[in-house]
Residue, then its C-alpha position, 0 to 999 in steps of 0.5 A: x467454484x463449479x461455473x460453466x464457462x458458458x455461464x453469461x451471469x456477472x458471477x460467472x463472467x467475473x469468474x472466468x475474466x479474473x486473474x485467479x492466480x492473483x487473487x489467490x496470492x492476495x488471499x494467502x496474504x490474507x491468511x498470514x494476516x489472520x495468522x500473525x495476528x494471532x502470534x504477536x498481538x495479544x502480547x502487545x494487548x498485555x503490555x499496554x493493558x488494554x481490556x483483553x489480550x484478544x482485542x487487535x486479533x477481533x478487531x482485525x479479523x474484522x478489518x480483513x473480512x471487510x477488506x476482502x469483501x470490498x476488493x471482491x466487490x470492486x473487482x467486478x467493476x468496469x474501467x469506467x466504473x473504476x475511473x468514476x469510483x476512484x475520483x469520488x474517492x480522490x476528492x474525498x480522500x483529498x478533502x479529508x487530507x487537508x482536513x487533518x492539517x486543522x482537526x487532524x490528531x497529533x502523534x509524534x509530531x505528524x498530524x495525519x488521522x482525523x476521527x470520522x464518527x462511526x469509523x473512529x481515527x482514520x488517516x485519509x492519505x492512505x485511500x488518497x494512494x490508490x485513488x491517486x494512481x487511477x485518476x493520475x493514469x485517466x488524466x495521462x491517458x486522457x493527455x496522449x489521446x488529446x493530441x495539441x490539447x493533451x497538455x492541459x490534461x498533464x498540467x492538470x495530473x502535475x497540479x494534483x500531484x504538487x496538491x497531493x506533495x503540498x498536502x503531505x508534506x505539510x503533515x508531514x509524511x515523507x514517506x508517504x510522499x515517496x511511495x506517491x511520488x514514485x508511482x506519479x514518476x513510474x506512470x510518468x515514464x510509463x506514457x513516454x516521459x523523455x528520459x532525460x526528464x525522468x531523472x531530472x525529476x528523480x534529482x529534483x526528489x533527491x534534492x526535496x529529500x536532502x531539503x527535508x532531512x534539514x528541515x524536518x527534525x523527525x525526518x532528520x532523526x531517523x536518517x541520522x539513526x540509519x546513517x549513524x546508529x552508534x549511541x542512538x536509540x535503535x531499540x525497535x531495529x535492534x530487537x527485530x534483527x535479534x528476532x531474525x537471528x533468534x529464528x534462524x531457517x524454520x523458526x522457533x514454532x508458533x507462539x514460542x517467539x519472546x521478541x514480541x514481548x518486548x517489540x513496541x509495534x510487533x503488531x502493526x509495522x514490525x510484524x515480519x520480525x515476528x514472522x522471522x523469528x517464529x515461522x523462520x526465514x523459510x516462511x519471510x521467503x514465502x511472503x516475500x515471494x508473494x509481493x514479488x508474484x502479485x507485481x510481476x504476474x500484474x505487470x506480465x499481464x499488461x503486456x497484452x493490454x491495448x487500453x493505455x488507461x489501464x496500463x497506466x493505472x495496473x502499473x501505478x497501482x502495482x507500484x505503489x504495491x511492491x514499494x510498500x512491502x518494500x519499505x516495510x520489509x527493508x527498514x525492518x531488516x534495517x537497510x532503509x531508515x525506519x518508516x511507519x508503513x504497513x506490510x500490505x495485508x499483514x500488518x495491523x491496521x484499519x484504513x491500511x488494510x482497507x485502503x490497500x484492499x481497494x487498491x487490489x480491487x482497482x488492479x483485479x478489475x483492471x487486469x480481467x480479460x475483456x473481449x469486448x467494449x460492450x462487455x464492459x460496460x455492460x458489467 
């Protein structure tokens, strides 16, 4: 883009205020999307018979065209328009969680997506994260300021949180509920949370986990398969590190991969499988190397920040982030329990793909350089 720094337009402010080299990453993520779409979803379109092989690759390019665009329009916003935002979106996306308790559409055991009309099935908890992150920061940093006051505002940020874990826990999505309970306990450590507290409360998760892991059959299974997978149906896992291994440094080639003709969620939650096996290890490094870019140069950037809000918000935001890719990365290499979680930008998917690009614009937002308050507000 050809923008003098002299130029005072909106355009040109966010161009010069914003971290580039982030956006840049999260491009590239981008690009990977749009590229392993079109490895591994029209098999999967051909196994399940569906109307044309084409089908998840123009839906997802639909998907990622809008999500750019929405991270790039949200990016221009100001902290407060952020805060407003992210609460519209906080009580929305909370009211449509409860919603999907009573409507919500059952699949394997979990009631976690609700049918909108004109958008189709939607699961509301995926926007509840990044909205969760920003208000949760607002109410902490509201907190510190309030001074004798300040518990009210973090006995308000507790009670979201256990409506949030109640609503989660209900569906049930422990997974879920891990990503927003960590970034609620990073945020937490972030404002000066004793210590001694912090571990207490990762115990207390501990604890719910091992509660959860005798109570929620599902839950149970899958940890039984990680823990014991001797005899039990470790299909998925099995093929994806037979991928892996099929790949080796630089892969067998573009399209040249079998696995995905065989690998039920090739598309969506196993789509770095299929990265290894045709671009090869080399390139599962590249992406890996992205994630790990966007958290690091994110939290390298805070360091300079004197508004407490906006640490509070960058940090959970790139918490949830990193844990994501995390999650997905490693139940796919087989090192955590399996867990239907998206690779951020990556894996098939509508309102995961949305809500993640949300997220995005939050953290892009949030991390320009302003000189001054009144530039802000006049963005």
């Amino acid at each position: 883009m050809s923008l003098s720094r002299s130029d005072n337009s909106v355009l040109g402010r966010w161009w010069w205020t914003i971290d580039r080299w982030t956006l840049a990453a999260i491009m590239a993520l981008i690009g990977f999307g749009y590229i392993l779409m079109l490895a591994a979803s029209p098999a999967v379109a051909e196994r399940i018979g569906a109307a044309s092989r084409n089908v998840f690759i123009l839906k997802q390019v639909v998907y990622l065209g809008m999500a750019a665009a929405l991270m790039l329009v949200i990016s221009i916003l100001s902290p407060k328009q952020i805060r407003r935002l992210a609460l519209l979106g906080c009580v929305c996306a909370l009211a449509l969680t409860a919603a999907t308790l009573v409507m919500g559409m059952e699949i394997k055991g979990a009631r976690r997506w609700v049918n909108i009309p004109l958008m189709g099935s939607v699961q509301p908890s995926e926007f509840l994260k990044p909205c969760f992150a920003v208000v949760a920061a607002w109410l902490l940093a509201e907190a510190r300021n309030a001074g004798r006051k300040g518990l009210i505002w973090t006995g308000c940020a507790v009670g979201l949180y256990g409506v949030i874990a109640l609503l989660l826990k209900s569906q049930p999505d422990m997974g879920m509920l891990l990503v927003v309970s960590a970034v609620f306990l990073a945020q937490a450590f972030v404002a000066g949370l004793n210590l001694f507290l912090v571990g207490a409360l990762a115990a207390l998760g501990v604890l719910g986990g091992v509660g959860a892991y005798f109570t929620i059959s599902h839950f149970h299974d899958r940890v039984n398969k990680f823990l014991y997978p001797e005899g039990r149906d470790n299909y998925q896992v099995d093929v994806a590190l037979e991928a892996f291994g099929n790949g080796g440094l630089m892969g067998t080639g573009p399209g040249e991969g079998r696995i995905k003709m065989v690998l039920p969620d090739a598309h969506a939650d196993f789509v770095f499988a299929v990265a290894g096996e045709e671009y090869g290890m080399m390139v599962c490094l590249l992406i890996l190397f992205l994630f790990a870019f966007i958290v690091v140069r994110g939290l390298i950037r805070l360091l300079g920040e004197t508004d407490f809000f906006v640490v509070l918000a960058a940090a959970g935001l790139l918490t949830q982030f990193g844990l994501q890719a995390f999650v997905n990365m490693a139940s796919t290499l087989h090192l955590i329990p399996t867990k239907g979680m998206t690779l951020p930008f990556v894996s098939y998917g509508g309102s995961s793909v949305i809500a993640i690009a949300l997220g995005m614009g939050f953290l892009l937002a949030l991390t320009r350089k302003r000189l001054t308050r009144a530039d802000e507000d006049s963005l």
